[in-house]
N, C-alpha and C positions, 0 to 999 in steps of 0.2 A: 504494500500500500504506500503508495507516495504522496506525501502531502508537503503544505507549506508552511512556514513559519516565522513571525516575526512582523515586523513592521515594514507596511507593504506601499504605502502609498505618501502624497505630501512633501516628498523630498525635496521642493521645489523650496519649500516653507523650511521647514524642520526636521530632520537627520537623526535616527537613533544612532544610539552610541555604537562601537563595534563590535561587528556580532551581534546585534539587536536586528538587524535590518534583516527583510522578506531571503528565506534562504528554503529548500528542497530536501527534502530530507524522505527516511522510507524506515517500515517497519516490514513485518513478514509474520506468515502463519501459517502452521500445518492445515488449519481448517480456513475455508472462506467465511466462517462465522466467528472467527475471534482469536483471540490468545494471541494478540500482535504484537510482536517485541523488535527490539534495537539488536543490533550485535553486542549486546553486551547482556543482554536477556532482561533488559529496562520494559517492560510494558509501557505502550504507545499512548496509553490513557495517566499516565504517570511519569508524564516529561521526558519519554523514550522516543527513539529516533536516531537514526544515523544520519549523517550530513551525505547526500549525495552532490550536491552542487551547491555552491556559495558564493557570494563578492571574493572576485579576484580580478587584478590584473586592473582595468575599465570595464570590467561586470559588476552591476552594482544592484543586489536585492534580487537576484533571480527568483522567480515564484510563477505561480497562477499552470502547472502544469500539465504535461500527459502525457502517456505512452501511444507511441503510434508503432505499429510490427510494418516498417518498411520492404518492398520487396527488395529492392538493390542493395540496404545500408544493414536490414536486420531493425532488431528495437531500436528506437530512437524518444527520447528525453525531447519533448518541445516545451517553450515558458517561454515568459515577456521577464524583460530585465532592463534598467538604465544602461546607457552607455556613456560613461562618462564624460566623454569625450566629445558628444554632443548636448547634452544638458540633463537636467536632475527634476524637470517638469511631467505628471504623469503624460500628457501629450507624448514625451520625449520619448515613449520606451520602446524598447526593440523586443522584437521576435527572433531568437534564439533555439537551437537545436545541435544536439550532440548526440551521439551511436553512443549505445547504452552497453558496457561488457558485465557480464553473467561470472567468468570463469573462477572468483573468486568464490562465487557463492553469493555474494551481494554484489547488488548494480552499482557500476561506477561511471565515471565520465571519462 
């Protein structure tokens, strides 16, 4: 299950601290009915979550996502994010996407 996290929107205005900001994160379960945990066995109802994508670089507050099973690329990660580099207004933000790898066991970018 991949959700998001953090302070998503207003940037334009006012800026959570680091680390606060809109970020992508996943939990997992044996059943489609529950028992979702982090890689560290944190239940997802109980501030559990692993980070799959974050502010890095001029990414700034990646969120709002979803899984698309590409034919050519395989899973692919889609979400809106700032780019710094052009401005911090929600107007500003981009659409983003990254090929999603499995092999660890958990998705990564």
């Amino acid at each position: 299950m991949f959700f998001s996290k953090g302070s998503c929107c207003g940037y334009n205005k006012t800026r959570p601290a680091k680390g606060k900001e809109y970020r992508i994160l996943v939990c997992r379960s044996k059943s489609p009915t529950g028992g979702f945990v982090d890689k560290n066995g944190v239940d997802c109802r109980n501030n559990g979550g692993s980070i799959v994508l974050e502010s890095h670089d001029w990414v700034y507050g990646p969120g709002g996502q979803g899984v698309y099973n590409d034919p050519k690329h395989g899973p692919v990660l889609y979400y809106h994010y700032v780019d710094t580099r052009v401005g911090y207004a929600d107007g500003d933000k981009r659409f983003g996407w990254n090929k999603l790898d499995f092999s660890s066991g958990w998705p990564t970018v």
